[in-house]
N, CA, C and O atoms as a DFTB+ gen file, in Angstrom:
784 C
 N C O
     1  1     209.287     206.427     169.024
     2  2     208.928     205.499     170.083
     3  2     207.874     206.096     170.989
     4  3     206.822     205.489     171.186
     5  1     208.164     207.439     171.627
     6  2     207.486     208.382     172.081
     7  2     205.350     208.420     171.835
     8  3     204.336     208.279     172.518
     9  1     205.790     208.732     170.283
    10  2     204.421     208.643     169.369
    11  2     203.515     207.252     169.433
    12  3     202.293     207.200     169.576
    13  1     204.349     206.244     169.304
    14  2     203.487     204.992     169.078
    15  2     202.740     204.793     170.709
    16  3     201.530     204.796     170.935
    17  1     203.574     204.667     171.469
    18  2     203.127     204.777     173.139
    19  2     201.983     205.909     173.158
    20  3     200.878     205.684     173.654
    21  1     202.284     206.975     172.659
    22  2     201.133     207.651     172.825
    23  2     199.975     207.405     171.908
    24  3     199.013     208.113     172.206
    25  1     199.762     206.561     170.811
    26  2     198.641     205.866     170.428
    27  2     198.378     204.689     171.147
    28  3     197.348     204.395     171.755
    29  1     199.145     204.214     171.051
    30  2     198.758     202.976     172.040
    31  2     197.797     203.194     173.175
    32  3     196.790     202.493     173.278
    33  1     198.153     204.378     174.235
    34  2     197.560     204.677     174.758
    35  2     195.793     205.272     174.396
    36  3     194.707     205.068     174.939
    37  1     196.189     205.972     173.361
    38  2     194.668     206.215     172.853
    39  2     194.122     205.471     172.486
    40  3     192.900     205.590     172.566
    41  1     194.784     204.072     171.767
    42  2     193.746     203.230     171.521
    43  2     193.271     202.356     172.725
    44  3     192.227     201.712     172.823
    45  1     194.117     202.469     173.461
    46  2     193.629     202.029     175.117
    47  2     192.293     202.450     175.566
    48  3     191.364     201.660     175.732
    49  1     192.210     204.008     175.800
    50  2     191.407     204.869     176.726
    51  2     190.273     204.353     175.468
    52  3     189.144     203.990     175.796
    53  1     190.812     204.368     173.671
    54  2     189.093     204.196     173.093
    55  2     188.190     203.168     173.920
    56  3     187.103     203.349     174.468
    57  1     189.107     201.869     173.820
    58  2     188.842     200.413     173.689
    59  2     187.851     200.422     175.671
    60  3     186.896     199.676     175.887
    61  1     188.219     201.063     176.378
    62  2     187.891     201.131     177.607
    63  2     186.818     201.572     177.739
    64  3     186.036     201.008     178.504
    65  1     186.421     202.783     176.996
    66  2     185.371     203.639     176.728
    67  2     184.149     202.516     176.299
    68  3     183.116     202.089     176.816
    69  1     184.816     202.335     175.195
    70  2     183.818     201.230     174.486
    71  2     183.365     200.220     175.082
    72  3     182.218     199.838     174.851
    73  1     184.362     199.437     176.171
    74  2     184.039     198.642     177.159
    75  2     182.898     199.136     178.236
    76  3     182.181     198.411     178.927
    77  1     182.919     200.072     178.204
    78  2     182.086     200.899     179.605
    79  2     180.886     201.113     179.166
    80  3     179.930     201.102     179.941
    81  1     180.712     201.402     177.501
    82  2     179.265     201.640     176.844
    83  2     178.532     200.350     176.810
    84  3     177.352     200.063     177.012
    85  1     179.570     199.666     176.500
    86  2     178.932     198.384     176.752
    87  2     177.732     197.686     177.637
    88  3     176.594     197.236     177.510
    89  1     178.807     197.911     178.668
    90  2     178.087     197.290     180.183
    91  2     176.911     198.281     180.344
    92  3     175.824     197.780     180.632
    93  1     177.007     199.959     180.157
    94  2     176.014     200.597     181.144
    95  2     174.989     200.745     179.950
    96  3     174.109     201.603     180.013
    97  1     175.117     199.832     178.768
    98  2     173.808     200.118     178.119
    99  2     174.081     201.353     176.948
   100  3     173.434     202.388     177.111
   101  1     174.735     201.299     176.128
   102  2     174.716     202.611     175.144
   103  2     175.421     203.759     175.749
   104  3     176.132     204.395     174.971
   105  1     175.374     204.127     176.887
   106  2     175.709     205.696     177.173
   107  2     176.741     205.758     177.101
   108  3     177.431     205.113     177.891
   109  1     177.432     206.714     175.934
   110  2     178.776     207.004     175.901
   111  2     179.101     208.258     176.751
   112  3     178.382     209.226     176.997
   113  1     180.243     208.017     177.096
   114  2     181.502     208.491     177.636
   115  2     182.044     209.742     176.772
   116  3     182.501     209.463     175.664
   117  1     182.038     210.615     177.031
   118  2     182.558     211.743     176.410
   119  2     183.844     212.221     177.111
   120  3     183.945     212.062     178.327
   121  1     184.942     212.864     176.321
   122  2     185.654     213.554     177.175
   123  2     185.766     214.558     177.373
   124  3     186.347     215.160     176.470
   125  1     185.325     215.428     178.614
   126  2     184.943     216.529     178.849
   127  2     185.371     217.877     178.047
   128  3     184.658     218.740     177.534
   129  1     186.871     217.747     178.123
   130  2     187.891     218.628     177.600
   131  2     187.867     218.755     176.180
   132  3     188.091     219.896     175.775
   133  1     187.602     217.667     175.113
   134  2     187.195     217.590     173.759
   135  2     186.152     218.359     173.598
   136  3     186.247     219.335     172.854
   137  1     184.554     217.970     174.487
   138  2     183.800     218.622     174.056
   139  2     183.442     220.243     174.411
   140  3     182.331     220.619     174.035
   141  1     184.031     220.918     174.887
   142  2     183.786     222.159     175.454
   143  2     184.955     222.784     174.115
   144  3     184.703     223.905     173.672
   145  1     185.815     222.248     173.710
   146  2     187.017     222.868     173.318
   147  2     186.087     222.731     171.834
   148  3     186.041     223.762     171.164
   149  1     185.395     221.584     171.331
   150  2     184.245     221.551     170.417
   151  2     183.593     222.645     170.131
   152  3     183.491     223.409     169.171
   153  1     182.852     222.460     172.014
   154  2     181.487     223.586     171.237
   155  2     181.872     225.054     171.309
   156  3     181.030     225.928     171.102
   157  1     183.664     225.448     171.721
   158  2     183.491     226.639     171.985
   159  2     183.623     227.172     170.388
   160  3     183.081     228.171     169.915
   161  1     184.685     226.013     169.558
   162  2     185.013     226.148     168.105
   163  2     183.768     226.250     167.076
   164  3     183.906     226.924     166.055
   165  1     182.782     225.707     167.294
   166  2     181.677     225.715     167.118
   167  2     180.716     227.059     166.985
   168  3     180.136     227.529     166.007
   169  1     180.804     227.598     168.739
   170  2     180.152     228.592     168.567
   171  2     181.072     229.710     168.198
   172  3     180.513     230.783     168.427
   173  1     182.272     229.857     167.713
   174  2     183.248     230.785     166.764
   175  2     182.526     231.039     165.566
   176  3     181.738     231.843     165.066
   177  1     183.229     229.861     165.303
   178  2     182.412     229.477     163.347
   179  2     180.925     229.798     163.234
   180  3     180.514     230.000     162.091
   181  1     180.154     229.867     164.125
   182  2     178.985     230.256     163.942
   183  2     179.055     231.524     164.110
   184  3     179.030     232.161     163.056
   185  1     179.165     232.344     165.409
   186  2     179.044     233.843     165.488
   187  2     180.040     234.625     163.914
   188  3     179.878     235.799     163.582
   189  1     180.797     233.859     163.331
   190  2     181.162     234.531     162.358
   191  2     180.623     234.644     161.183
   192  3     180.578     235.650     160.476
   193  1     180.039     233.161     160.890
   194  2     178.949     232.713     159.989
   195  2     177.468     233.700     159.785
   196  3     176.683     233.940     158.867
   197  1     177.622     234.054     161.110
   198  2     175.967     235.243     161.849
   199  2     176.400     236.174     160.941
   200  3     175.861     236.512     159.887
   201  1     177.790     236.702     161.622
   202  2     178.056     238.451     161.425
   203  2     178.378     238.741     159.588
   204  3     178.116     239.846     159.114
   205  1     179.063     237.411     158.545
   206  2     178.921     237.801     157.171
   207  2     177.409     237.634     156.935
   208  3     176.791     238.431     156.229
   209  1     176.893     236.704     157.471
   210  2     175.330     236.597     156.659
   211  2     174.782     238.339     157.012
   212  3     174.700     239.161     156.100
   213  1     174.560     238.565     157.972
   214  2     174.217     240.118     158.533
   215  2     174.634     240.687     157.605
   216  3     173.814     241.104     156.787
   217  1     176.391     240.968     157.336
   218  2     176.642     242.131     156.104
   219  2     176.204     242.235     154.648
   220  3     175.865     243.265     154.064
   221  1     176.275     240.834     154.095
   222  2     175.936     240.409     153.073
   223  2     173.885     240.574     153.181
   224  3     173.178     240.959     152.249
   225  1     173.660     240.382     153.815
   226  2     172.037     241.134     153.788
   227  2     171.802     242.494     153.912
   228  3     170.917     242.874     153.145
   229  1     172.528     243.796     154.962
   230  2     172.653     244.302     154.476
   231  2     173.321     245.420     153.605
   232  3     173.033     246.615     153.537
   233  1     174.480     244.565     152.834
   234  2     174.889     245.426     151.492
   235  2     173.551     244.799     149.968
   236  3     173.338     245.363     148.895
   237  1     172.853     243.344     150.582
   238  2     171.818     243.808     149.238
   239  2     170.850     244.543     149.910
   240  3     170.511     245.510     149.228
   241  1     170.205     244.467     151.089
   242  2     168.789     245.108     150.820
   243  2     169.242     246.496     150.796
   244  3     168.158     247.078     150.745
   245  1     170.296     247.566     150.801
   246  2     170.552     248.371     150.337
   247  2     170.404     248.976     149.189
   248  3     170.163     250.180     149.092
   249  1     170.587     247.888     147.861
   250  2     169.854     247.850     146.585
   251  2     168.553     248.352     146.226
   252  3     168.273     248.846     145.134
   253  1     167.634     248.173     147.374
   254  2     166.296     248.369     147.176
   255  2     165.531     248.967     148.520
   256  3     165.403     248.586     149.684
   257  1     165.079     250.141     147.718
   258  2     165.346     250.654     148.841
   259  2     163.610     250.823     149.169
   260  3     162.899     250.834     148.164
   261  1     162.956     250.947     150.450
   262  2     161.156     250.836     150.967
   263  2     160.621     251.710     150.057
   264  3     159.504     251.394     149.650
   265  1     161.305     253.155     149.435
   266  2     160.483     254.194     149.254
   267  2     160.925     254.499     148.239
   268  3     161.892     253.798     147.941
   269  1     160.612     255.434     147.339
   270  2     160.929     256.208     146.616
   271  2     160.628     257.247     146.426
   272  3     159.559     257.388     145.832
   273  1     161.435     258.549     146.844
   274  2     160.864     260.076     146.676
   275  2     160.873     260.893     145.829
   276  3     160.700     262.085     146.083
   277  1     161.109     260.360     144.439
   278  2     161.317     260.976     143.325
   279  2     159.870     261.159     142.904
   280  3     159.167     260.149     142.941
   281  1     159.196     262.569     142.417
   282  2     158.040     262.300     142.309
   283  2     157.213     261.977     140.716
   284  3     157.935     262.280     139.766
   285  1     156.318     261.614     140.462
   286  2     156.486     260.798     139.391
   287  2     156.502     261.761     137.915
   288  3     155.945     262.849     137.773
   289  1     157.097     261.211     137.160
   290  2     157.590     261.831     135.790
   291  2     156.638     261.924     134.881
   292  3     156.832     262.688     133.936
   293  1     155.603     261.295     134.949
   294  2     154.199     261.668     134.187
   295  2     153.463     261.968     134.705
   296  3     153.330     261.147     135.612
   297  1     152.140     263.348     134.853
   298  2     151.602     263.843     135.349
   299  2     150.291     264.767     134.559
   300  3     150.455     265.293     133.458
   301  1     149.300     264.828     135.156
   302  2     148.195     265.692     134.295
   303  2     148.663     267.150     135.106
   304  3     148.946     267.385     136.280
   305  1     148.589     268.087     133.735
   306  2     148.393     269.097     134.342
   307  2     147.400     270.219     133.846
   308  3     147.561     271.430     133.695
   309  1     146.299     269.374     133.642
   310  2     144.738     270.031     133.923
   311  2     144.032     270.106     132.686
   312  3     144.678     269.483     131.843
   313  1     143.171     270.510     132.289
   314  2     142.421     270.349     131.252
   315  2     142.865     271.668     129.954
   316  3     143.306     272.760     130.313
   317  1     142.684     271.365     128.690
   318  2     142.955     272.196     127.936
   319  2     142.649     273.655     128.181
   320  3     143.483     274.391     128.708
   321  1     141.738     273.976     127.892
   322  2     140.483     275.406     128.468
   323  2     141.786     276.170     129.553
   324  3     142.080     277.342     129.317
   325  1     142.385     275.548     130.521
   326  2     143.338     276.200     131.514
   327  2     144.151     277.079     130.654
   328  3     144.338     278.227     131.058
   329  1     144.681     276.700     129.491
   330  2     145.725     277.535     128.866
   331  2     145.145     278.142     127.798
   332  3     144.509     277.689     126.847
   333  1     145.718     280.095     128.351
   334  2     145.522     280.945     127.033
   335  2     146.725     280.363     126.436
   336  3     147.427     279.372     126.640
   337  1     146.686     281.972     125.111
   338  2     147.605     281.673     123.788
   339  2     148.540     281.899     124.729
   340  3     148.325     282.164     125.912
   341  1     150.065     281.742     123.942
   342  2     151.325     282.108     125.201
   343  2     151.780     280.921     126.228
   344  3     151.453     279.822     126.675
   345  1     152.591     281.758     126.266
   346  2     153.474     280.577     127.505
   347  2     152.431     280.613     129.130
   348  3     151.722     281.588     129.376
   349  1     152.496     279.704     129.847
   350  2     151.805     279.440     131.562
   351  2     153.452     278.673     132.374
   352  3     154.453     277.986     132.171
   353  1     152.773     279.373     133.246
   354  2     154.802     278.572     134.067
   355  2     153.541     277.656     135.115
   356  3     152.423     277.963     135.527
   357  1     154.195     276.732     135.219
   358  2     153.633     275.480     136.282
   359  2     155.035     275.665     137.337
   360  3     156.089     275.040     137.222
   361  1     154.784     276.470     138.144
   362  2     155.825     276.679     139.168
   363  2     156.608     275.286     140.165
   364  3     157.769     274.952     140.400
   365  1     155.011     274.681     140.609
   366  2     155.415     273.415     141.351
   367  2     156.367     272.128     140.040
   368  3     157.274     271.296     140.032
   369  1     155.627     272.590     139.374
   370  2     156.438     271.237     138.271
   371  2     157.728     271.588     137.110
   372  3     158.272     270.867     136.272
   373  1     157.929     273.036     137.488
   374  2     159.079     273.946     137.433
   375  2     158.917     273.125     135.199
   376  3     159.545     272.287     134.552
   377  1     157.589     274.169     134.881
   378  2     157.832     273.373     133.574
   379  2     157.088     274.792     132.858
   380  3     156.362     275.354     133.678
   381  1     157.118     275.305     131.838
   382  2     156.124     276.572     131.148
   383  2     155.429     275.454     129.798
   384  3     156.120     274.720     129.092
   385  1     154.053     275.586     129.729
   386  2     153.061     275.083     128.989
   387  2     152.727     276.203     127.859
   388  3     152.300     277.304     128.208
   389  1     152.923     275.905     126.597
   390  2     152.586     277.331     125.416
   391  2     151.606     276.471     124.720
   392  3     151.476     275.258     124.558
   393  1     150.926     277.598     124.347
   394  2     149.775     277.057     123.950
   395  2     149.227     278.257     122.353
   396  3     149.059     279.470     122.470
   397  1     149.057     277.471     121.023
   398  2     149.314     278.392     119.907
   399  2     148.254     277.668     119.641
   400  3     148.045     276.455     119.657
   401  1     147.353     278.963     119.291
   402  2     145.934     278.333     118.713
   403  2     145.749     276.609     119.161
   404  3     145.852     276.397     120.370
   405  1     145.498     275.442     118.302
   406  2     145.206     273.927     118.945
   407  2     146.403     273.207     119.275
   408  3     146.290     272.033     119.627
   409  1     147.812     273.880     119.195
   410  2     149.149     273.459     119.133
   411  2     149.530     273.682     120.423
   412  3     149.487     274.844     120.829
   413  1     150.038     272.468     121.441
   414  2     150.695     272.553     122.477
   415  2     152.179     272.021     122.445
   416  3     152.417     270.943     121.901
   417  1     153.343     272.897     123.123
   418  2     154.275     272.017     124.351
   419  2     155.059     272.302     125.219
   420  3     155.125     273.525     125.337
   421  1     155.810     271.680     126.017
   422  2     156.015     271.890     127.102
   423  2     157.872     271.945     127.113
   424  3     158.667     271.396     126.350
   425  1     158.118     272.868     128.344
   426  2     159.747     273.379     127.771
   427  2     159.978     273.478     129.403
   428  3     159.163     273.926     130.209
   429  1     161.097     273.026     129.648
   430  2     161.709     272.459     131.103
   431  2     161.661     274.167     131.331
   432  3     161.539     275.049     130.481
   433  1     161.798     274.265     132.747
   434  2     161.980     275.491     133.346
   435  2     163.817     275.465     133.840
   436  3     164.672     276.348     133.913
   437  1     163.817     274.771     133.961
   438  2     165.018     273.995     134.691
   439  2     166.471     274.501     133.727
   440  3     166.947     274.224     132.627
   441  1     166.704     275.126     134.533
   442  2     168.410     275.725     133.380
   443  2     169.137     274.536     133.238
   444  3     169.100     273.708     134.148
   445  1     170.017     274.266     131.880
   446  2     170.983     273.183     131.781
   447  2     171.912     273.112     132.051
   448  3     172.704     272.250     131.670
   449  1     172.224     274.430     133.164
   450  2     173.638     274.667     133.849
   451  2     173.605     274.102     135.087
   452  3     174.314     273.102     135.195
   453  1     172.877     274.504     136.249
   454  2     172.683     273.778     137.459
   455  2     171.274     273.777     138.015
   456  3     171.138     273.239     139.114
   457  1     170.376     274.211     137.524
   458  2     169.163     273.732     137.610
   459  2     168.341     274.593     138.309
   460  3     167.632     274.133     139.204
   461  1     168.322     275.983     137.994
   462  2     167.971     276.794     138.803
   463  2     166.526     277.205     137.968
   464  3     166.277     276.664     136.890
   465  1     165.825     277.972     138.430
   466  2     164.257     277.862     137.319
   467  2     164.798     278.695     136.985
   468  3     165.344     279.514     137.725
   469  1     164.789     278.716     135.276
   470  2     164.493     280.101     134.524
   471  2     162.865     280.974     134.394
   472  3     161.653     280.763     134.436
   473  1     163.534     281.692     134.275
   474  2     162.094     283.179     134.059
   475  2     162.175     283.737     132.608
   476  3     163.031     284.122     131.811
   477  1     160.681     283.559     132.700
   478  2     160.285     284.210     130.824
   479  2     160.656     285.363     130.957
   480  3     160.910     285.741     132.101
   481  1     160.744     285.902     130.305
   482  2     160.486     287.443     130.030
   483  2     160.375     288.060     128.714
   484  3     161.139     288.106     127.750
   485  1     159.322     288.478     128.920
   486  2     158.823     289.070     127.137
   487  2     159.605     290.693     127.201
   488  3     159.745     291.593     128.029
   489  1     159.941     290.447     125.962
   490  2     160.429     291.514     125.140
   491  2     158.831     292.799     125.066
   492  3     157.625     292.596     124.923
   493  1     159.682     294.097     125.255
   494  2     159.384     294.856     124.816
   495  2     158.412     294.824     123.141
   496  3     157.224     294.951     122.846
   497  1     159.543     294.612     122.455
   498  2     159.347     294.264     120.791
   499  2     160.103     293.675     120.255
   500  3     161.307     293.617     120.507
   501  1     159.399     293.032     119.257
   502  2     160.088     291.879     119.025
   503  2     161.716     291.448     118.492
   504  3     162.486     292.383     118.272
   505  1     161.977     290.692     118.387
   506  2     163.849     290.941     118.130
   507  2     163.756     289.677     117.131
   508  3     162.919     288.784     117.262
   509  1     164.883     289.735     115.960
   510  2     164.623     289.152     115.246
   511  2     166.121     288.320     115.034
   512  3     167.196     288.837     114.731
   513  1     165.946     287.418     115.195
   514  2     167.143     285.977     115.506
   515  2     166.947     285.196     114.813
   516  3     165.843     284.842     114.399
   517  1     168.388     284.602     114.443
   518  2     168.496     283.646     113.331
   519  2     169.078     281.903     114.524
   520  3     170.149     281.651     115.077
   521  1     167.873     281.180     114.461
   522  2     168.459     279.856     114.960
   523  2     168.779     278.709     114.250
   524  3     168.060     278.532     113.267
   525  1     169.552     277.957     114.426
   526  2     169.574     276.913     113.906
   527  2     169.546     276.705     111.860
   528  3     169.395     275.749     111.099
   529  1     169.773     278.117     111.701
   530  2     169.348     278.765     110.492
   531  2     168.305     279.138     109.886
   532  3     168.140     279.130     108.666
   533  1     167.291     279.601     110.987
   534  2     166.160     279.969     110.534
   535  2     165.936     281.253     110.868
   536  3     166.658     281.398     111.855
   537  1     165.475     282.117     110.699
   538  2     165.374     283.521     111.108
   539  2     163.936     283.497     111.579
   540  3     162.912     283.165     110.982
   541  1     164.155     283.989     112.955
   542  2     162.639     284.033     114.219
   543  2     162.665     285.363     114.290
   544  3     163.559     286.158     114.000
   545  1     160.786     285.639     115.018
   546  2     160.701     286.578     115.446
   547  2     160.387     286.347     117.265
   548  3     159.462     285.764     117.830
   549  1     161.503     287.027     117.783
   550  2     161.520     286.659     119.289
   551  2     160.401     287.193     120.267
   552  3     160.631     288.370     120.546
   553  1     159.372     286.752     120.819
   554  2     159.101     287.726     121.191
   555  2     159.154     288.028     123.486
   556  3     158.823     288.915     124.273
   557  1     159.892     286.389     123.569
   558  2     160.306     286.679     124.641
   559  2     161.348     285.363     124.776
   560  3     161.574     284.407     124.034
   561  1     161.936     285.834     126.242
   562  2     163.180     284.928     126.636
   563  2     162.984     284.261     127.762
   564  3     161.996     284.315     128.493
   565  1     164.249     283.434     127.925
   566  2     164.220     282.680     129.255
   567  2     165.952     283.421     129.529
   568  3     166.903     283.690     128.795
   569  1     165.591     283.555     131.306
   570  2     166.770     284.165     131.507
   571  2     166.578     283.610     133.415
   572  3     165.744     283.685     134.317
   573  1     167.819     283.121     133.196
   574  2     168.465     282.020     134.497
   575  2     169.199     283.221     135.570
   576  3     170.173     283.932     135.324
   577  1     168.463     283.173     136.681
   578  2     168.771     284.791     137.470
   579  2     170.076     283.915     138.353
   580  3     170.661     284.553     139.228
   581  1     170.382     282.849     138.160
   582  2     171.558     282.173     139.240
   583  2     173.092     282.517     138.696
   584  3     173.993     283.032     139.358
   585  1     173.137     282.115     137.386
   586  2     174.272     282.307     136.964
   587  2     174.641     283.520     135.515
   588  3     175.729     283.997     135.193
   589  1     173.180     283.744     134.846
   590  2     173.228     284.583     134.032
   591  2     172.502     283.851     132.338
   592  3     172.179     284.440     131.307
   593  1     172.472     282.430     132.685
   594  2     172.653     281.916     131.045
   595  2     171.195     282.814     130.521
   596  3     170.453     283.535     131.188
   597  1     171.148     282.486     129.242
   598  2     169.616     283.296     128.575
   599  2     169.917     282.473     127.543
   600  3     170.986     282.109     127.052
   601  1     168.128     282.114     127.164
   602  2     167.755     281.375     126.041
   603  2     166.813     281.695     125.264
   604  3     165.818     282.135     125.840
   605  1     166.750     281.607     123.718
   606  2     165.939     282.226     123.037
   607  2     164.421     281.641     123.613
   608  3     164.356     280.789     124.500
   609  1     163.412     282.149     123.060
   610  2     162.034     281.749     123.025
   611  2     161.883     280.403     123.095
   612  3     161.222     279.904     124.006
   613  1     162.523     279.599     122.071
   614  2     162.301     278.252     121.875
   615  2     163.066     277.560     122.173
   616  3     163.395     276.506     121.630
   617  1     163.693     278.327     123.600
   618  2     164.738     277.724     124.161
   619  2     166.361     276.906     124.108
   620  3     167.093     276.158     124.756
   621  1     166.269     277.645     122.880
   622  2     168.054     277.400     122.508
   623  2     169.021     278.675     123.492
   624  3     168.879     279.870     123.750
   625  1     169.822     277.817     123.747
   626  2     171.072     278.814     124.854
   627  2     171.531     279.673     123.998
   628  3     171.573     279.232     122.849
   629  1     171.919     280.821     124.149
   630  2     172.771     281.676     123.473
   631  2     173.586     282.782     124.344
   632  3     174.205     283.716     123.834
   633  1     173.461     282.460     126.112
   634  2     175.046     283.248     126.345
   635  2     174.406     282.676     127.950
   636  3     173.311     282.200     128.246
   637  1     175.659     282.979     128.792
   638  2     176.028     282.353     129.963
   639  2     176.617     281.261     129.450
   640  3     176.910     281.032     128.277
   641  1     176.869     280.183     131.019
   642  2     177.430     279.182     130.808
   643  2     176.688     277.540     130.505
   644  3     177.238     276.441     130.583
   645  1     174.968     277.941     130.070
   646  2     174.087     276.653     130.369
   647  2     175.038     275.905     128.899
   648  3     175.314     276.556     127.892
   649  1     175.389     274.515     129.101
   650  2     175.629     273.993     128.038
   651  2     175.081     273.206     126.553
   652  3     175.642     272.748     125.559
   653  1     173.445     273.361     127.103
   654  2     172.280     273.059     126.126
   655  2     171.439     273.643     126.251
   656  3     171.163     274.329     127.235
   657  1     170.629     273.462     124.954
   658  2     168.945     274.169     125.033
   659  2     168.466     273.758     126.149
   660  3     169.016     272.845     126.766
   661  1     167.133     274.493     126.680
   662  2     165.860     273.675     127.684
   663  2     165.365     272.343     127.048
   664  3     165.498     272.215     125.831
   665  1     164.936     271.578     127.609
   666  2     164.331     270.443     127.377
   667  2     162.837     270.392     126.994
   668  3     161.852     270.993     127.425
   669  1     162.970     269.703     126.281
   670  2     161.186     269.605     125.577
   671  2     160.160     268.394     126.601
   672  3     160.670     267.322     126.276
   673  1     159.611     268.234     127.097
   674  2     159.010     267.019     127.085
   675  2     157.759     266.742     126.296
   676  3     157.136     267.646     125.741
   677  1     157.345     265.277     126.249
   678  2     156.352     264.558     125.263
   679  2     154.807     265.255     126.263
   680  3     154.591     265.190     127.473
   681  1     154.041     265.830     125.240
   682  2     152.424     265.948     125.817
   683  2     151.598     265.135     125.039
   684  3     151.695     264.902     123.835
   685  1     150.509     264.592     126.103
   686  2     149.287     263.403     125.271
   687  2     148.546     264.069     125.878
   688  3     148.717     264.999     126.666
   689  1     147.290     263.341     125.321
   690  2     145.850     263.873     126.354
   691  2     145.475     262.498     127.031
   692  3     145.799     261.316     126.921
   693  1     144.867     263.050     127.569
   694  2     144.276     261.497     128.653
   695  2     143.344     260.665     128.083
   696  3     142.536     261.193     127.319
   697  1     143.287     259.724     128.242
   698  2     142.166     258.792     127.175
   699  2     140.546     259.349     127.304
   700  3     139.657     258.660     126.803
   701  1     140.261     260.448     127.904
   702  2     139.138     260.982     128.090
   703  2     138.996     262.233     127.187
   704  3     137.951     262.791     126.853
   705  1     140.586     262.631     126.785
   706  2     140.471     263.822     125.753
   707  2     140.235     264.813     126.390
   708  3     140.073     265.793     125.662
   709  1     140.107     265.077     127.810
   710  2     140.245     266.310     128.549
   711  2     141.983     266.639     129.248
   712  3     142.744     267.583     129.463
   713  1     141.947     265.891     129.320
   714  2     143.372     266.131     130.491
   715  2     144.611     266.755     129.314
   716  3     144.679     266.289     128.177
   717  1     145.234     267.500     129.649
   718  2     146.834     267.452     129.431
   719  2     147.997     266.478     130.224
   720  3     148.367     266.963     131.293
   721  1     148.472     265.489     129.942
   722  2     149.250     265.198     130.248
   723  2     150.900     265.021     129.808
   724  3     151.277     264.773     128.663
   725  1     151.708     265.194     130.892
   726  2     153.333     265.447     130.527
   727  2     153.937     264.261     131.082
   728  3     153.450     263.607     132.004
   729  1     155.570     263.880     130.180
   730  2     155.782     262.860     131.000
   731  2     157.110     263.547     130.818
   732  3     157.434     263.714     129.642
   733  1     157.725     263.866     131.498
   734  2     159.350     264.820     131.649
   735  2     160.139     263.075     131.723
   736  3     161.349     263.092     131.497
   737  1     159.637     261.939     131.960
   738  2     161.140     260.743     131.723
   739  2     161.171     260.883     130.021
   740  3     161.947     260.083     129.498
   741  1     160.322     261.929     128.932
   742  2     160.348     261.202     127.363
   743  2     160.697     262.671     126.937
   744  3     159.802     263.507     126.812
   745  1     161.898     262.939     126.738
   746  2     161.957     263.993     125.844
   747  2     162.144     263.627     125.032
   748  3     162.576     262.550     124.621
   749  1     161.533     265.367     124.257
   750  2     161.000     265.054     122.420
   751  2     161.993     266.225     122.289
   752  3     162.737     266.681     123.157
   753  1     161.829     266.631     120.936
   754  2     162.628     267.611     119.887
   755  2     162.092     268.745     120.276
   756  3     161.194     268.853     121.111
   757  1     162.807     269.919     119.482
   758  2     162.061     271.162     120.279
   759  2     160.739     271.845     118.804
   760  3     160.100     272.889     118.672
   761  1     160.869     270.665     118.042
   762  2     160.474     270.686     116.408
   763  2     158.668     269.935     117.562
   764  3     157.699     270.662     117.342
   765  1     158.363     268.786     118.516
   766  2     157.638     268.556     118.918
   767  2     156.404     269.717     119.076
   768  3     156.486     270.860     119.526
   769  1     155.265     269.006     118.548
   770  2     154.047     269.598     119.089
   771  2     152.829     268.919     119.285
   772  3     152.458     268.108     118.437
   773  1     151.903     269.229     120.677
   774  2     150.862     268.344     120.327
   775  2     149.609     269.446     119.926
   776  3     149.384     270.536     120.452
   777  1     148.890     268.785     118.829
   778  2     147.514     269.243     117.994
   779  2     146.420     268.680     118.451
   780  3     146.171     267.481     118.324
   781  1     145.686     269.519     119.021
   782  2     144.303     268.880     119.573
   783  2     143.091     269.240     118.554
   784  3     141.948     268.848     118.790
């Protein structure tokens, strides 16, 4: 009974309203208390609407990021003529360049244990090692001063803890036929050579 009286009544206060727009020409009648209780719900749903759009922008532009400081993986490193016979260490590009009569390539400096530069070091005389089943004549090493590993000449591991050979990377020449260039993202075999 309660309920119906209290529509009744609302359909009262509509019907009055409507009466009043009437007369003064269109202008409705608002009720104060509705609309504040509106726009405060309003501006809720929005400030929350703000703060996921915000996170959700940025957890993607996180994805992508302005810069990149990795420096790039293909690189010239100088004209043939630069390298005698023998190994050259490229210190900044932590890479040794050998160079056999017109036969080039290139062998990571970089130990496969934690990444510390290895150092050549030539033998006295030569030592004679069997890899991969081939019997070499050694005539120098790579030896990792961080943890101890050592690798033959052609860079196969054979004591410490590195868990692989050094890495080979791919050499081209530059479309001018002067340049050496390396690209350390393409490793090759350690069987790789380039013939100029």
């Amino acid at each position: 009974m309660d309920d119906q009286d209290e529509e009744e009544k609302k359909e009262k206060a509509a019907a009055e309203i409507q009466a009043v727009n009437e007369r003064t020409g269109n202008v409705e009648l608002i009720d104060p208390r509705s609309s504040r209780r509106g726009f405060l719900k309003s501006f809720g749903i929005g400030a929350v609407l703000v703060a996921l759009g915000g996170q959700a922008y940025a957890m993607l532009r996180s994805l992508f990021p302005n810069v990149l400081y990795e420096p790039p993986q293909k690189f010239s490193v100088g004209n043939l003529d630069k390298y005698n016979e023998g190994g050259s260490f490229l210190e900044d590009k932590q890479l040794f360049i050998f160079r056999e009569n017109n036969t080039f390539h290139a062998i990571s400096a970089a130990c496969t244990h934690l990444g510390c530069t290895v150092k050549m070091v030539k033998l006295n005389q030569a030592k004679k090692v069997t890899v991969h089943g081939q019997e070499m004549d050694e005539q120098y090493e790579f030896h990792c001063p961080c943890h101890g590993s050592k690798y033959y000449g052609d860079g196969t591991n054979y004591a410490g803890p590195a868990p692989r050979p050094l890495d080979y990377f791919k050499l081209e020449l530059s479309p001018d036929g002067g340049q050496l260039i390396v690209d350390k993202a393409d490793k090759v075999g350690q069987d790789f050579r380039l013939t100029v």
